[in-house]
C-alpha angles and dihedrals in degrees: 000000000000090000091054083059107048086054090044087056093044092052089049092053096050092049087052094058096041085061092051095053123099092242089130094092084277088150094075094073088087087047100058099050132088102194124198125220120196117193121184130210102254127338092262116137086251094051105052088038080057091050096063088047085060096044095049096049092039081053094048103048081042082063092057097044091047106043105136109008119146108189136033093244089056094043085051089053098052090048093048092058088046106035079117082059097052094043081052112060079043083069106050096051094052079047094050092051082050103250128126105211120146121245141199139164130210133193125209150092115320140159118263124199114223099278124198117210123182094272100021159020134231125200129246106257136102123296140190093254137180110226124208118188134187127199108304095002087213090119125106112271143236116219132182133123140291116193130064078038108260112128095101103029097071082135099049113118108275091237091064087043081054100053095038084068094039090050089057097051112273107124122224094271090047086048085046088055096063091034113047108045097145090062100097091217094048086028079062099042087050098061089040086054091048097049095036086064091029081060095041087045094045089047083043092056093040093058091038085052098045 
């Protein structure tokens, strides 16, 4: 009998944490993001002043470019043919403050710290992300996303934040997952999430290394 239940809690145990674990597809979330990271030239007042003009011109011009656009390959895509575009309008507005600084953007896989935005959170991990950097790029950045379209919209009803991810392909428990963090049950799924990619980008570096 006490056999029978020991094996009944560990069973109960092991479907608890089945249940816990991000085995919903939650690992798309880093495949249905484009994120954008933002570095200034120095941490000055100026050039971190200078840093939110060019965001928000690069965002601007990535609007344009975007509209429309219903999934993250496609949005890669766009970026990809107009990465000059882009580079572009970055210029422009270091030229409009009256610097003189160079500029260029990259696009390509980087490692994101877990970030917090006014409505989500996104997991550490690695993410397909669009880099702009200033000058000397040694300032402190500004980072958000991209795509779906949400870097300036940290007001915007959390409804319309909602459809914007499900109109991209996460599906309402992935969405759950970045929104709802203080949920222990999300809040657990989470961290899994975040050590589950740090191990596979960890396995990833040792064999790029050997």
């Amino acid at each position: 009998m006490k056999n029978l239940l020991t094996v009944a809690v560990c069973l109960a145990f092991i479907l608890i944490f089945i249940g816990l674990m991000p085995i919903h597809g939650e690992a798309e979330i880093y495949d249905s993001v484009v994120r954008l990271h933002v570095l200034a030239n120095s941490d000055t007042e100026e050039d971190q002043a200078l840093k939110l003009k060019v965001r928000d011109k690069v965002l601007e011009k990535s609007a344009e470019i975007l509209s429309g656009c219903a999934s993250r390959d496609e949005a890669i895509a766009l970026i990809s043919q107009n990465i000059s575009l882009l580079e572009n309008a970055a210029a422009e507005a270091i030229e409009a403050e009256g610097c003189d600084y160079p500029v260029r953007i990259e696009l390509g896989e980087e490692e994101y710290p877990t970030k917090n935005y006014e409505q989500f959170c996104f997991p550490s991990g690695s993410y397909v992300s669009l880099r702009v950097l200033i000058g000397n790029a040694e300032g402190q950045n500004w980072w958000c996303v991209l795509f779906p379209p949400l870097c300036l919209s940290a007001a915007t009803d959390k409804k319309d934040t909602e459809d914007a991810f499900i109109s991209v392909g996460l599906t309402e428990e992935q969405y759950k997952i970045i929104t709802e963090t203080d949920d222990t049950k999300y809040e657990v799924r989470f961290k899994i999430l975040e050590s589950i990619e740090e191990a596979k980008n960890s396995i990833n570096s040792f064999f790029n290394y050997s």
